[in-house]
N, C-alpha and C positions, 0 to 999 in steps of 0.2 A: 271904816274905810279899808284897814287893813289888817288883817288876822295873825298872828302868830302860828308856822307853819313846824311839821314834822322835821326834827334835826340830827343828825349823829353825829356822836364826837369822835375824829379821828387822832388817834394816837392820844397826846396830852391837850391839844389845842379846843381851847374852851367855843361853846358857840355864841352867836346873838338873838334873841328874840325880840320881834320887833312888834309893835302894836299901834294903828294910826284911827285916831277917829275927830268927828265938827257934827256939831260945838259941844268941843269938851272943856272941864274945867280942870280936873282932874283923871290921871289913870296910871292904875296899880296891877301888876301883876302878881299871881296869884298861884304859888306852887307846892302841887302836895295838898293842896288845902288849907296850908297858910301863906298869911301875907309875906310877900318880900319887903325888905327892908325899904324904907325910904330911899337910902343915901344909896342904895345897889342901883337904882332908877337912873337915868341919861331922858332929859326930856328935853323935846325941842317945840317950840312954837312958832306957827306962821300962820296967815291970813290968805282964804281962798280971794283969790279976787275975782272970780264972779259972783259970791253971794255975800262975799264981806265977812262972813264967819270965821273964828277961829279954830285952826287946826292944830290938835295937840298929837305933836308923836313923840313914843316912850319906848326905851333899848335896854335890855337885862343880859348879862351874862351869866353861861351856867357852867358849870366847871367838872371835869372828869371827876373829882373827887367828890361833889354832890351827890354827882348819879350814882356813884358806888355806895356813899355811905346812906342813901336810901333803900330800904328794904323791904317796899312796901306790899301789896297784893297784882298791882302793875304797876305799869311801865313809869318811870318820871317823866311826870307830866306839868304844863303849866299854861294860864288861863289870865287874861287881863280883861279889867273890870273898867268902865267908865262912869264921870257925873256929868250932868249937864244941869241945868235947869228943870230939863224937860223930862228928868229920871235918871235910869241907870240901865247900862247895856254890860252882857258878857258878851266875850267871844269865845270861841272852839278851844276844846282843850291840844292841847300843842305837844304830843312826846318829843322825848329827849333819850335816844339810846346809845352805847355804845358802839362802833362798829368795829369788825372782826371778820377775817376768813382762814380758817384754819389752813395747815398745810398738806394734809393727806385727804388723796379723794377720797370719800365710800367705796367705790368699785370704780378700777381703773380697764379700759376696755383689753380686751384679748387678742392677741394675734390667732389666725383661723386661715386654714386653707380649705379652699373651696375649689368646684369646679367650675368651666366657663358658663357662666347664665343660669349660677347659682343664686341663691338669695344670702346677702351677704346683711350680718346685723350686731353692731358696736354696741355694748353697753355703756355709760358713763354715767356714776351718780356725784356730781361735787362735792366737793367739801362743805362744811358747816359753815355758815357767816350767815354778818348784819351787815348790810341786808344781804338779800337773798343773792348766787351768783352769776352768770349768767354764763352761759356756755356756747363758745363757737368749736368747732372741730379744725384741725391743720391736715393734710396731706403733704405728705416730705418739704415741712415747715410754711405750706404756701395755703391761706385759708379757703375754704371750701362755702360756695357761694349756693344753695340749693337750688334757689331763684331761677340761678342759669342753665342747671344738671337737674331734669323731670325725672333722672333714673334715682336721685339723690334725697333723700327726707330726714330733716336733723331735726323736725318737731316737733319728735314722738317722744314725750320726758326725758329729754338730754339724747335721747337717742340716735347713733347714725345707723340708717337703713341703706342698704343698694339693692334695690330690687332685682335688677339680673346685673351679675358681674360681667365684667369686661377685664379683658388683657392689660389694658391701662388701669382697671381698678387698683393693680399691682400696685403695694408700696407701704409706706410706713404711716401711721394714723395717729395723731396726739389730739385730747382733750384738750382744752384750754377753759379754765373757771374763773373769772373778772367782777368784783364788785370796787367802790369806792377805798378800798383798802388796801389792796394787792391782786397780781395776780398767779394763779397758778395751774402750772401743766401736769398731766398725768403721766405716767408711763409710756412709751410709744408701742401701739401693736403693728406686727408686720401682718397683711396681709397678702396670700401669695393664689393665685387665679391660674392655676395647671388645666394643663390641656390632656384628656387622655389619649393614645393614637388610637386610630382608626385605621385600616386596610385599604387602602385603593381596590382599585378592580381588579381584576384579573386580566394578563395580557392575553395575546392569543398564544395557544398552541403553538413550540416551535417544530422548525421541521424535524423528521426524524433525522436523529445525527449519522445514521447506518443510509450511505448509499445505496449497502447492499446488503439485505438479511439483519437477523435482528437487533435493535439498537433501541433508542428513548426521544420520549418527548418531552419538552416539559414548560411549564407555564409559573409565573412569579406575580408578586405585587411584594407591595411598599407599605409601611407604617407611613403614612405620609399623607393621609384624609379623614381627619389633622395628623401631624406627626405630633409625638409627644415634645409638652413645652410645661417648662417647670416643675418638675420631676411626676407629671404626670405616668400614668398606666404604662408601657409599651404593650402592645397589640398582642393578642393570645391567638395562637395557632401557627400554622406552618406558613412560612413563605416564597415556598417553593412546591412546586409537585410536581412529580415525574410519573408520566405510563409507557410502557413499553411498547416498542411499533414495530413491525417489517414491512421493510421495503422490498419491493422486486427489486431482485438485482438485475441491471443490464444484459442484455446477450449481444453482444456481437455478430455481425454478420458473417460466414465465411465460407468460401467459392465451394461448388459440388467439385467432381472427376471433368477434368476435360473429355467431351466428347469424343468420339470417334472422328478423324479425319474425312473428310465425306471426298466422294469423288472429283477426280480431277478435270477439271473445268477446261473446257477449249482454249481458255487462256492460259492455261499451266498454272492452274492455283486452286488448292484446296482449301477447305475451312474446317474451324472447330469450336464450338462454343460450351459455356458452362453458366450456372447460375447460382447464385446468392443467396441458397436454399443450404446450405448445411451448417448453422442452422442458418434459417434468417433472420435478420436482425428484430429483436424484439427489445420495448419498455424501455426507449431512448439508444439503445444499442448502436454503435458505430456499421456504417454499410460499407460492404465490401469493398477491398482497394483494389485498382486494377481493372483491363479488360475483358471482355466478359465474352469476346469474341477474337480468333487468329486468323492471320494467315497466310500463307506462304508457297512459295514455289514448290510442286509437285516434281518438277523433273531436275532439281540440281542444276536449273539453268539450262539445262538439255531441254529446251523446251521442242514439240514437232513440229512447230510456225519456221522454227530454225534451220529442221535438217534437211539435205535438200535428197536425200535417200533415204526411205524411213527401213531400209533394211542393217543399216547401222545401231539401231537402235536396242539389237543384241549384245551388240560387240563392245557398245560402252558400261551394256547391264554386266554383261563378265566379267569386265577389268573393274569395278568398284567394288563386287563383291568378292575380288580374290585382295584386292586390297585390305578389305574390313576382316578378312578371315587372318591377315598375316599380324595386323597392329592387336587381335586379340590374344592370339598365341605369346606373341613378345611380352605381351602384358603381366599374362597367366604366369608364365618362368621367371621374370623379375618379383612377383610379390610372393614366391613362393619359394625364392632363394634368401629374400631379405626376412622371414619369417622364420627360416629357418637359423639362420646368421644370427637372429638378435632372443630368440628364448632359448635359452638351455636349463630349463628343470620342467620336466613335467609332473602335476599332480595324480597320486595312481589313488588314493584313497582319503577319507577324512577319517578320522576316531572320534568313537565318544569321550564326553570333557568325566576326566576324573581328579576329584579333588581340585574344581574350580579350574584348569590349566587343559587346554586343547593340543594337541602335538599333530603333525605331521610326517608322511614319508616322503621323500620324494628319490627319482632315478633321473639321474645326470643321463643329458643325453649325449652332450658335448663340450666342450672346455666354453665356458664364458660368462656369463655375469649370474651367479648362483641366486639372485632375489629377484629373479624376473618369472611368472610362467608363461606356460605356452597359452596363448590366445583362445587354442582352439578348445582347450578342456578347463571348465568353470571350477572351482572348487565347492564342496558341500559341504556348506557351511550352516547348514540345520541341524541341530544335534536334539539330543535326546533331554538330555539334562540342561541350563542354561541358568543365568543367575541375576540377580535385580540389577547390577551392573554390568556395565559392558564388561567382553570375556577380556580376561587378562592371561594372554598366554607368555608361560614361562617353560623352562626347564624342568623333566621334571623333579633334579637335586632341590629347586625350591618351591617344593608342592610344601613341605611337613611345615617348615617356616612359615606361611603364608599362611594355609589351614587353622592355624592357629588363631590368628586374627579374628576377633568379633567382624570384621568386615566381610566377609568372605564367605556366608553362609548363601546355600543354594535357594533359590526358588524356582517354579514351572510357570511353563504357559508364556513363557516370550521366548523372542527368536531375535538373533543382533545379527547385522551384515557387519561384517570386517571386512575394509578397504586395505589394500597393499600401499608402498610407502610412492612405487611409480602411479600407481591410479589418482593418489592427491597429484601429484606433478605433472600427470597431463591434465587436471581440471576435471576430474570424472566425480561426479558428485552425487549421488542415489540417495530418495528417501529413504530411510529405514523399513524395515516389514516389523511390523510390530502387531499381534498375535494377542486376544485375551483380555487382561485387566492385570493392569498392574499391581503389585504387592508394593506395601510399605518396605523401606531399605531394611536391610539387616544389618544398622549400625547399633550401638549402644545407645537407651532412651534417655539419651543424656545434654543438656544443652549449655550451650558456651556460647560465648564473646567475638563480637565483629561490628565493626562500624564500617561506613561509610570508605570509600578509596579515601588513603587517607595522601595529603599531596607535600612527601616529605620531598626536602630540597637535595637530598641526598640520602644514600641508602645507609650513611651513619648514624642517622639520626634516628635510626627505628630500628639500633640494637636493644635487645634485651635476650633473655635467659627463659627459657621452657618452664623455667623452674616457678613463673609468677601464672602458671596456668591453676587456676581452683581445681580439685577433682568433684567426684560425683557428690560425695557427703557435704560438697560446702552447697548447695543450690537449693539450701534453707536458713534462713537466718530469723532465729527471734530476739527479742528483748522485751523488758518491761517498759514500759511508756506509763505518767501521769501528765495533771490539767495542762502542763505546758507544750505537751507536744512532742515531737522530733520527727526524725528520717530512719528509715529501714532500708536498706541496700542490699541486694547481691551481689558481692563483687563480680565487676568484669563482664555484666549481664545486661547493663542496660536497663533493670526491671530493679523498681524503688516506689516506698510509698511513703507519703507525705502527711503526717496527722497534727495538723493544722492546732494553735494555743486554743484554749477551752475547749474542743471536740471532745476530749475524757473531763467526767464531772470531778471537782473540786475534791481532796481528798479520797480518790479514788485512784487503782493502780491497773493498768491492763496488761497480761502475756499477751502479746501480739504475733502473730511470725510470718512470713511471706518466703512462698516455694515456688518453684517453677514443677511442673510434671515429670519426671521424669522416664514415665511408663508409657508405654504407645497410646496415643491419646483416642479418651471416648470418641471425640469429635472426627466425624465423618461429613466433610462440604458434597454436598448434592452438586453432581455432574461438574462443571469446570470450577468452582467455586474452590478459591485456596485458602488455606490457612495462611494467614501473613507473619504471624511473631510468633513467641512462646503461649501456653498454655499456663495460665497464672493464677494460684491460690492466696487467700489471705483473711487471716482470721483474729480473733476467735467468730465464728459464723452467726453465733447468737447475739453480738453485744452492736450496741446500736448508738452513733456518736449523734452530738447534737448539730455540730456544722460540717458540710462533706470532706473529706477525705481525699489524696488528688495519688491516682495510681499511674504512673509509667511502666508503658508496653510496647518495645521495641518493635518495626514493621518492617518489611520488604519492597513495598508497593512501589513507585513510583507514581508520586501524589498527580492525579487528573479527573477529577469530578465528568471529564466526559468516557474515561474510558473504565473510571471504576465505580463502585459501589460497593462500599465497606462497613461490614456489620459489625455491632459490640454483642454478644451473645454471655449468658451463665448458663451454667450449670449447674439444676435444681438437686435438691435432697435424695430425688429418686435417679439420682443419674442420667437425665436428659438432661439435652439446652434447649434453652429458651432463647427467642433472640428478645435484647434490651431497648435497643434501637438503632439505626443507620444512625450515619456521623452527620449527614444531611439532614436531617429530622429537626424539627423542632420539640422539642419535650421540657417541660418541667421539674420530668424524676432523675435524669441527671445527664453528664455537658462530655462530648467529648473534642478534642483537640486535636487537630494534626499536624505534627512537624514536619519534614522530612522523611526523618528516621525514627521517629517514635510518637506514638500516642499518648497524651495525656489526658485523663478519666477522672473527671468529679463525682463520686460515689459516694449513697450514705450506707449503705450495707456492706458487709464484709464476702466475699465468695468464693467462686473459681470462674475467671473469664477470660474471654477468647477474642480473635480479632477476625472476623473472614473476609474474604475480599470475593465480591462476585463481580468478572471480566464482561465487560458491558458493550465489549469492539474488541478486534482484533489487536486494534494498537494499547493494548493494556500491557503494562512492563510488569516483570518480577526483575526486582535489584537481586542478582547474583552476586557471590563474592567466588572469586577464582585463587586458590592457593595451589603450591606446588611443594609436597615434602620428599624427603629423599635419605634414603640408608642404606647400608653395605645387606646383603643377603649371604646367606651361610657360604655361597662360595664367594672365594676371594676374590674374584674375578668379575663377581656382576656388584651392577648399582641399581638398585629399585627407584625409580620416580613413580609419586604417588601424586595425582591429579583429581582435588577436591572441586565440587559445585558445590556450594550450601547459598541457604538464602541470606542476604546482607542485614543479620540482628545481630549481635554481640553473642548472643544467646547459642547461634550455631557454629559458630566460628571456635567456641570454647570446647563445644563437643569436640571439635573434630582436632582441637591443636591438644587436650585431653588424652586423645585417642593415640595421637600419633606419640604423644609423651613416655605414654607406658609402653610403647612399639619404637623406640629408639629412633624416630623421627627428626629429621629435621627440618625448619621450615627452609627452605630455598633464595625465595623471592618475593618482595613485598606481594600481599594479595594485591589483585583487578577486582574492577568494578565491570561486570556481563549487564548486559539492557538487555534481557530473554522475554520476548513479547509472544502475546498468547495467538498466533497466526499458527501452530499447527506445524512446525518445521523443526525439525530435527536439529540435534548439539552435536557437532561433530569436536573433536580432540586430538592433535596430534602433534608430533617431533619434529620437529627440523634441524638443518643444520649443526646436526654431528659430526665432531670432525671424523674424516672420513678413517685414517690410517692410525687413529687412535681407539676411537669405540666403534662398537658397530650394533644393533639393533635389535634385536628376536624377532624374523621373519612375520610379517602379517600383525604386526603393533605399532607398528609406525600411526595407525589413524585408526582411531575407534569412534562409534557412533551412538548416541544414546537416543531413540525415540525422542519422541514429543512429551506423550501423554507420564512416561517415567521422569524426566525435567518437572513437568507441570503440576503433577500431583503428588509432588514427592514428601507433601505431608511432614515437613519439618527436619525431615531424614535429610543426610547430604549426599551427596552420589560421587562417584568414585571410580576411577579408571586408574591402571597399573601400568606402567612401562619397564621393562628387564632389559638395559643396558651391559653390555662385558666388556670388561679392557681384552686389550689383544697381550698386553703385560704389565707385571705387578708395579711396572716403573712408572705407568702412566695415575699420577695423583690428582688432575686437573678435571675439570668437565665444563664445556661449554656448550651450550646448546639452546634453542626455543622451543617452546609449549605454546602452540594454538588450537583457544578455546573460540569456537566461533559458531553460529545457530545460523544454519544454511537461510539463506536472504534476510540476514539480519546482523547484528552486533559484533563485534571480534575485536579480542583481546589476545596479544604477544607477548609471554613472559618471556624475559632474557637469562636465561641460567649461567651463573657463573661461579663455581662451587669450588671446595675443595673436598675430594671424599676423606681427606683424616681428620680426624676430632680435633688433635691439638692446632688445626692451620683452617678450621672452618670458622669463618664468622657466620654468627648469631644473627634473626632476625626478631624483633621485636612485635610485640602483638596487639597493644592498645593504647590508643592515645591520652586516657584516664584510667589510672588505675586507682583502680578504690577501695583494695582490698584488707587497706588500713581503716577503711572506716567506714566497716557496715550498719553500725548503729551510732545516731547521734541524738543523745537526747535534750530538753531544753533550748532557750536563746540559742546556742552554740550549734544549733542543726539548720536552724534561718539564714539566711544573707541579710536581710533586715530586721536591724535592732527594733526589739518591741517596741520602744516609746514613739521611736520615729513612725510604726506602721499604726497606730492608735492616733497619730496626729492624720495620718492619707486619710483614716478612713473617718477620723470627724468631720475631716472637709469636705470628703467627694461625696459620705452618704447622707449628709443636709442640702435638699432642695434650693438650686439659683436660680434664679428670675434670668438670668445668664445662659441657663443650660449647663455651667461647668461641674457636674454631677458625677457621680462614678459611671455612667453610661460615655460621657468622653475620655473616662481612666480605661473602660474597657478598650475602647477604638483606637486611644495611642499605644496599648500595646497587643494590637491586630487582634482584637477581640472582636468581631462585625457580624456574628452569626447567632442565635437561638439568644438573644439578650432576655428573654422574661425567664430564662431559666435562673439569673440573677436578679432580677427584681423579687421573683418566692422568698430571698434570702433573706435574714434579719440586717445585715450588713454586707450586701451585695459588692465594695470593694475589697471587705476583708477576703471575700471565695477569688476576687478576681488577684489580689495579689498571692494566695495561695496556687494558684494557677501561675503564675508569675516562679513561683521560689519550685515550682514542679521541673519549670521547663529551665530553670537557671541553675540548678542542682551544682553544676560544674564550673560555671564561667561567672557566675554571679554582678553580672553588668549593670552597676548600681549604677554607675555614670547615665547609660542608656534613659532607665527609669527614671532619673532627678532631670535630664533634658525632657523630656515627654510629660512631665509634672511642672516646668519651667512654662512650655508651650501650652500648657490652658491654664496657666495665668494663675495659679490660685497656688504658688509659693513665690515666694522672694530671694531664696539662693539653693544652690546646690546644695543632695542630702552627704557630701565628703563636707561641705562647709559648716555642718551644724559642729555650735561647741562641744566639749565633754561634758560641759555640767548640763547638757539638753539631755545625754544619755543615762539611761540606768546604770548603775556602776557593775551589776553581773552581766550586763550586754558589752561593755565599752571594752576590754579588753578581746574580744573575740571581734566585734567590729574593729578594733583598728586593725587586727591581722588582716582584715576583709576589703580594707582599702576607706573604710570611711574617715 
């Protein structure tokens, strides 16, 4: 009736077998193949009552310790026997095993990233046990139902499958293995379901930004079909493109000649018309303003409807025309006594320029104002010889002084108009005549220090000494550099390189050195295309780091993507350049950056590189910087003001305060900041406001003029105009006066001069707001703003994939990184290049605070990097971090 069934003993707890059968008399259980004991038997007896027979049933217990000390060929087993009358019956043999489940799986599954509507596939083998285990899967702790999810198959030998992933697939995956014994979980795998981007479309064409002549068009798309999700791809290629277009430009309408008066009409009225034909208005052009027809009384109101004797009509023709002959004469004699009254010097002749310096003769005609001429006779002002700067006319006691000057060498082939000091004062204003092709300056190919208008609260605060100018031997600096890195500097230049920890391999030591050119540079920009900063080497040219390298290169430009277009170019082996790439570009081989006032360059090669800037519109600025220096000339009596242009790098400003160093210079007045736009319009320069019975001026220098195309392409050189001031006596020690530098229909800057001409009563002007010239090379921890431990902790967090997105791709964007991003995805650690680009542009101000709010704001730190302990830092970083504010 009832069999003795399959049992396992858990833990110590012994089992029961049970065995029922009618009509029995006896029954014995039977284990291993021998009898169990009588007295181990539990037997119970009852009567069916529907057939009246006796039912025997019989209970054995079997004990953990049994089943172990059996050792047979299988399993313990056991079998009960009945009697009756009628024979004898077995039943089925019955095991009896232990049960067990170990606690380590065979194979616990893996975390895997995958793409979306990839095929996604868990492994899990359970652990060992009696019985066998059985296996459900979890997703982030909640179980995973197949039945429900047709994308889901967990039947394949413990297996989970997902045949195409989903976004939601995302998450954490546990095992779980469950028999009568225990249960147990495996290791959890993440799995993480990235999306790679894709490009949107292309928009359309924008308009050409040139209203008028030639300009750009240009068309964009988006990573954003899909955008990247989960540290997916970003998009390969450019996302911008630009072609170049012309537009007609406008013509305006504007009126021919007034016709001829046509005869006089019986009304006493003649006509005149004109027409809207010179030109006519063309390609949206404005039409002409005004009437296009006149007209008016023929007879002066004297009409003949009127007179009632037409023999009068003599006699009032006489009397108007002795009228008109008497108010002409009157006329003639009044402008030809006040012309004589107001010029007294006439000009009889020009000279040619010797020794840089033009002179004049003049003949007094009459007592009166000695710096005026006459109207009637122009002076000739073309000369023979002329020089890449406007003329500087002096004395000629300070020819020999002057000549001396590297500044002051001649060139041909330009011609300069010089304005008198009355022609600025009535508003006479003439383009230049400018003749040829300009020559490169004849300054020293030397380059120096300049930033930005710097905006002190006082002209005390920007003393300093001549004496912190570098000369030409310092504008090289090397050192040795190993695996950790440091900074290379020129003092005072603007221009530094950044060689990032591990770039040099391990146990390896590199000569590195970084120079500026100092020699008239290979590089020649085709047609308006300028050179923006210095000319930069750095080497050694053969040795090749393993993560890039971040170069700063001071620029001029005034940053506007609509009006510039600015190249990175080298210079090969053979002495040409190559361009590397626009800053607009998207590339892989390497990233450029643009501040304000400087470019910063992720580089794996070592070279010589350039910056060009090609003027894309009229309104394209070049930053000028405006200084004024000043010194006694061999006679006692004059004072030289010396009026610099150079472009606004550090780079030029060094040449030129260099220059004036070794020439007893001194500087004046803080520099201006010129906005010199590439519109084609001349720099004019001049004096004002001298006092008048103190100094007085050297005839025809009051206002000098420099072309266009000599400002424009002055190729790194700075440009230079001279004023020759005299006291009237040795008592006067003061000088006040202004310097206007100003580019006709555009920009203008007003220096205020207020000097003393003696050395011991003259204050000093100051040159740069960073000086650096104590620490041009810094090697190890100590050349970073951020302690190593601290940058090894950014960059484990930012360069590990979040379901989040909080990736180094949002380290990039909080600190204004939004452009050529797959240039950092190539990278092995795409934050480590972004915070090297980070310590490139912080060189000076090192604004940790900044960086630890902007690491606050994507969430993925818990306090400020000033709040971490000391014992967080490396002990050779923590003493140069705390100078650094952490």
């Amino acid at each position: 009736m009832e069999e003795p069934d399959d049992a396992y003993i858990i833990k110590s707890n012994p089992i029961v077998l049970r065995c029922k059968a009618m009509p029995a008399m006896q029954i014995f259980f039977k284990c291993n193949g021998e009898w169990v004991h009588q007295n181990e038997h539990v037997s119970e007896e009852s009567m069916d009552e529907t057939t009246g027979l006796k039912v025997r049933e019989v209970f054995i217990n079997v004990t953990r310790q049994q089943v172990e000390d059996f050792h047979g060929p299988e399993d313990y087993w056991c079998q009960c026997v009945a009697w009756s009358h009628l024979g004898t019956s077995k039943s089925r043999k019955a095991s009896v095993r232990i049960a067990y489940l170990r606690k380590n799986f065979e194979q616990d599954p893996q975390g895997k990233e995958v793409p979306i509507e990839g095929m996604i596939v868990l492994h899990c083998r359970p652990p060992e046990g009696v019985p066998a285990a059985e296996v459900e899967w979890l997703k982030n702790e909640e179980p995973i139902d197949s039945n429900l999810d047709e994308n889901i198959d967990t039947r394949a030998d413990h297996n989970l499958i997902i045949r195409q992933a989903r976004l939601s697939d995302s998450g954490n995956y546990t095992c779980m293995a469950a028999n009568i014994v225990a249960k147990r979980r495996s290791m959890s795998a993440t799995v993480v379901v990235y999306v790679n981007g894709g490009w949107s479309s292309w928009t359309e064409w924008s308009n050409c930004n040139a209203r008028c002549g030639r300009g750009w068009q240009k068309r964009s798309r988006t990573c954003t079909n899909p955008a990247p999700l989960n540290g997916g791809a970003f998009c390969e290629g450019m996302s911008v493109q630009k072609i170049s277009c012309t537009s007609l430009c406008p013509v305006d309408g504007n009126w021919e000649v007034w016709s001829e008066w046509s005869v006089c009409s019986p009304e006493c009225e003649h006509l005149r018309v004109r027409e809207c034909v010179a030109p006519p208005p063309r390609n949206g052009g404005k039409y002409c303003e005004g009437l296009s027809q006149e007209s008016e009384n023929c007879t002066e109101g004297l009409c003949i409807q009127d007179i009632e004797n037409a023999s009068d009509i003599a006699l009032y023709s006489g009397l108007g025309a002795a009228v008109i002959a008497v108010a002409v004469l009157v006329v003639g004699v009044t402008v030809y006594r006040r012309s004589q009254s107001e010029y007294g010097v006439d000009v009889i002749d020009s000279s040619a320029l010797t020794g840089g310096f033009q002179t004049f003769n003049f003949k007094t005609v009459r007592q009166g104002n000695s710096l005026l001429l006459n109207s009637s006779m122009q002076p000739d002002l073309t000369v023979s010889r002329t020089y890449s700067g406007p003329i500087c006319l002096q004395d000629p006691m300070d020819k020999e002084l002057m000549t001396e000057s590297s500044l002051f060498n001649p060139l041909s082939d330009i011609k300069v108009k010089v304005q008198s000091s009355f022609m600025v004062s009535l508003g006479v204003t003439e383009r230049a005549e400018y003749h040829g092709k300009a020559h490169s300056g004849t300054f020293p190919h030397e380059n120096s220090r300049g930033f930005g208008t710097i905006h002190a609260r006082s002209k005390a605060t920007y003393i300093q000494n001549l004496s912190s100018i570098s000369t030409k031997s310092e504008l090289k600096t090397t050192a040795i550099f190993g695996h950790l890195g440091g900074r290379l500097v020129i003092p005072n230049t603007g221009v530094s390189l950044l060689i990032p920890h591990g770039a040099i391999p391990e146990e390896s030591s590199w000569e590195i050195y970084l120079a500026i050119n100092q020699r008239e540079s290979s590089l020649q920009p085709d047609g308006t295309d300028v050179l923006l900063g210095p000319e930069v080497s750095c080497g050694p040219s053969d040795a090749s780091v393993s993560t890039p390298f971040a170069l700063t290169i001071p620029h001029c430009a005034e940053l506007n993507s609509e009006h510039w277009n600015i190249h990175l170019k080298k210079r090969t082996q053979q002495g040409k350049w190559e361009e590397v790439m626009s800053v607009e570009e998207e590339t892989t081989s390497c990233y450029c950056l643009l501040d304000p006032y400087a470019c910063h360059i992720l580089l794996n090669s070592f070279g010589t590189y350039a910056l060009i800037g090609e003027p894309i519109s009229d309104c394209a600025v070049r930053q000028l910087k405006v200084a004024v220096f000043g010194c006694m000339s061999c006679n006692s009596l004059d004072y030289n003001l010396r009026v610099y242009c150079m472009d606004n790098t550090p780079c030029a400003f060094q040449e030129v305060a260099s220059d004036e160093k070794l020439h007893g210079g001194h500087l004046l007045e803080e520099p201006k900041l010129l906005h010199f736009k590439g519109n084609t319009f001349s720099l004019q320069i001049s004096v004002l406001d001298i006092p008048p019975f103190l100094w007085r001026i050297k005839p025809f220098t009051a206002c000098q003029e420099v072309p266009f195309s000599r400002v424009w392409c002055s190729n790194q050189q700075p440009l230079h105009c001279a004023f020759s001031l005299e006291r009237y006596t040795p008592a006067t020690t003061q000088l006040s006066c202004k310097i206007c530098v100003r580019q006709v229909k555009g920009h203008e800057q007003i220096l205020q001069i207020q000097t003393s001409i003696l050395e011991n009563e003259r204050e000093t002007i100051a040159f740069f707001a960073h000086d650096d010239s104590n620490f041009p090379a810094q090697m190890g921890p100590k050349a970073f703003k951020i302690p190593y431990s601290i940058r090894q902790r950014i960059c484990a967090t930012f360069d590990t994939p979040s379901a989040k997105g909080k990736d180094w791709q949002m380290l990039a964007q909080k600190n204004s990184i939004n452009r050529n991003l797959s240039y950092f995805a190539t990278q092995s650690s795409p934050s480590a290049v972004i915070l090297d680009l980070w310590e490139a542009r912080h060189q000076h101000d090192g604004d940790l605070d900044s960086l630890a709010c902007a690491l606050e704001e994507i969430g993925r730190t818990h306090s400020k990097i000033p709040n971490i302990t000391e014992t967080e830092i490396e002990e050779p970083d923590f003493n140069y971090s705390r100078q650094n504010g952490l």
